[in-house]
N, C-alpha and C positions, 0 to 999 in steps of 0.2 A: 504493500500500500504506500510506500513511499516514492513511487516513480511519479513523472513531474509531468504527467499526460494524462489531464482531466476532461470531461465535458461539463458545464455548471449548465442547464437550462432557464433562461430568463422566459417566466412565461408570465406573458400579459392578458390581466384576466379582463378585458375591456374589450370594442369593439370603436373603439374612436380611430379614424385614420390618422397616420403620421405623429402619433401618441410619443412612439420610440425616436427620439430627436438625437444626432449625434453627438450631443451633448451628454444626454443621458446617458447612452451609453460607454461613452468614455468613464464619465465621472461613475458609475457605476463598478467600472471592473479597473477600476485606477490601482488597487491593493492587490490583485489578483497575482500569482507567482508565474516565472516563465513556465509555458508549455502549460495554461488551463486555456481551453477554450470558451467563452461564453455565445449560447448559442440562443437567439429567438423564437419563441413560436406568441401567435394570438389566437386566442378564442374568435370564432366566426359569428355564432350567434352567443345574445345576451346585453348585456347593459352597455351603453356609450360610455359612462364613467361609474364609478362606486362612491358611493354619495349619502347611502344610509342603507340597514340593515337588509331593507328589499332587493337593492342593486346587488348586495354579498350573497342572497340565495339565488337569484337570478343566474348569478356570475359562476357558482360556485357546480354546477353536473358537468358545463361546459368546460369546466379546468380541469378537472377531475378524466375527464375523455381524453380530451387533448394530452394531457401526462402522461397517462398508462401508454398511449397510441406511439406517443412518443418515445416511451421507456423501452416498448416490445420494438419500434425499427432500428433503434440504433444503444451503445453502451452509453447511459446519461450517470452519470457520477454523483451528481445533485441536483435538486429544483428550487429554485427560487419564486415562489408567485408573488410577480409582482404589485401589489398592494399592500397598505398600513394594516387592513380589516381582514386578511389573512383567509381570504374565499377557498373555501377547500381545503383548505391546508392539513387539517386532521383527519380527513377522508383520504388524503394519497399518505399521511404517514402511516395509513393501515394497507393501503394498497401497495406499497411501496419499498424495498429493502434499500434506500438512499437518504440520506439526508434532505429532508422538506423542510422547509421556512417561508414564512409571509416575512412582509416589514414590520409585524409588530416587536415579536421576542428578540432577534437578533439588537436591534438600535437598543432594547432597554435594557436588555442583559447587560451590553458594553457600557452603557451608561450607568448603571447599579455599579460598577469598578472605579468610577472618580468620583463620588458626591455622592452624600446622604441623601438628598431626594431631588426628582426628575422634573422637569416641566413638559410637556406634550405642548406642540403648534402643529394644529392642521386646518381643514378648510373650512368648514362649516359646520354650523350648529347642529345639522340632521347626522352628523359625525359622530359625532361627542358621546351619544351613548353608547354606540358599539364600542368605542374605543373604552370608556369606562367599564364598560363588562369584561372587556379582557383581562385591564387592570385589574378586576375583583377575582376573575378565574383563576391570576398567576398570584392573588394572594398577596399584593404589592400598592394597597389600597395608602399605608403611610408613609411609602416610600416614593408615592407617586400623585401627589397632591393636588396637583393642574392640570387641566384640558382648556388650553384657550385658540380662541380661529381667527384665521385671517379673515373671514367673512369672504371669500373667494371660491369661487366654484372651481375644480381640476383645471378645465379645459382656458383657463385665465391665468395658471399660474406663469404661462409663456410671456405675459405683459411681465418683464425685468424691473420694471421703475416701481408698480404699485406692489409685486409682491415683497421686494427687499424693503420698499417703506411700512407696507402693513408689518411685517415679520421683525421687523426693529424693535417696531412698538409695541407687538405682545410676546416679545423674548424679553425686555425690560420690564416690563408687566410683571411676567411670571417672574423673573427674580425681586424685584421693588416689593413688591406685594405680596405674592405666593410662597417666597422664602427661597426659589428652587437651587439648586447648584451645579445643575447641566442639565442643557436644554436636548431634546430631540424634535427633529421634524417630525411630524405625523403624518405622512402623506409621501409615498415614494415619486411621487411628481414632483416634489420640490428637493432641486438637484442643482448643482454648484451655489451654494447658499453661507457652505462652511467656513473659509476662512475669512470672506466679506462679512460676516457677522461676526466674527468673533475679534477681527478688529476692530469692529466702530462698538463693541462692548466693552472692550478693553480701553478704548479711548474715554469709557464711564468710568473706567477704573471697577469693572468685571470681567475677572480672569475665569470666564468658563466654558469647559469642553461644548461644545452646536455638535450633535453628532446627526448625519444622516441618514437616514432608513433604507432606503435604497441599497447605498454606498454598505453599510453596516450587513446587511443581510448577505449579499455577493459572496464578502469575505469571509465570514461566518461559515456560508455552507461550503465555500471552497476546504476553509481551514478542517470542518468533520468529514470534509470526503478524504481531507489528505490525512485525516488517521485513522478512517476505516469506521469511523462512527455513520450509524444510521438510528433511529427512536425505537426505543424496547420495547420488544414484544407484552410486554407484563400492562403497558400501556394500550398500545395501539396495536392489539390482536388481529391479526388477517382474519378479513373477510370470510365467513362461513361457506362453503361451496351448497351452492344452490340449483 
């Protein structure tokens, strides 16, 4: 398991055209080690964005297909679904002997390692409770005290000037007021955000880690496929033959 020739599949559980900007994809697999591949695939049918609880069941048979579909033509090493609200993701770690991750676990896990508690930015209000349900499932309810939005839909976060002005304002928020002490994106759509924000924070005279979701998840599942990790069975029991 330690040869240097991986596949990580980036799948986008969306249906929106040109979603994948080569922007994203750079900054996504920027940690990734020589010789891993990351490869794309999109869901055909289902939601144009994931936007609240609906859009993540909608989203979620059509990821789940596309996976497996993908896992039986070719050797995939890992998956990544790309979203914060994690569509599928426990359904192929049952279908699956690879390391799966959404954006949620990976950004907060790394971030639980520099600062006592978290701050969450993502996009909208109709967000905020799945994401707080996560929170309560991983049991991370004092460690993880704020959910605040840019008040921006996915498909706007491409406007550069309103998202780093919204995104200033409730990362100073969450720390001012919320107490937090590293921030996470909430939203794997918002991508090259990290070191622009974390120096006009610091020019506040706040030294703290902007980790992003996207970015954090890639590395993550690269870093368990490169030691042979995949999710225990004692968890996520294969599927009952039917």
């Amino acid at each position: 398991m330690c040869d240097n020739k991986r596949i990580i599949l980036d799948l986008l559980p969306v249906t929106a055209p040109g979603i994948l900007t080569p922007q994203m994809e750079a900054d996504m697999g920027c940690f990734l080690t020589e010789g891993t591949e990351l490869r794309h695939a999109q869901i055909q049918q289902g939601p144009v964005t994931i936007e609240c609880e609906y859009d993540e069941a909608y989203s979620a048979p059509e990821v789940v297909s596309l996976a497996v579909e993908a896992c039986a033509g070719e050797e995939i090493d890992g998956i990544f679904v790309n979203c914060f609200g994690d569509p599928g993701v426990r359904a192929l770690r049952e279908k699956v002997k690879i390391p799966v991750f959404g954006g949620f676990e990976p950004a907060i896990y790394l971030a639980l390692g520099l600062g006592d508690t978290v701050g969450i930015v993502t996009v909208l209000k109709n967000v905020v409770p799945m994401i707080r349900g996560a929170i309560q499932r991983a049991g991370l309810a004092s460690r993880v005290p704020c959910v605040r939005t840019l008040d921006m839909p996915v498909l706007e976060l491409q406007d550069r000037s309103k998202l780093m002005e919204n995104l200033y304002a409730q990362c100073k928020l969450a720390i001012e007021v919320d107490g937090v002490s590293v921030l996470v994106m909430g939203c794997t759509g918002i991508i090259g955000v990290t070191e622009d924000m974390r120096r006009r924070l610091l020019a506040d005279g706040y030294d703290v880690p902007v980790l992003e979701a996207a970015r954090c998840a890639v590395t993550l599942t690269e870093l368990y496929a490169r030691m042979g990790l995949y999710q225990s069975r004692q968890t996520y029991m294969a599927p009952p033959e039917k």
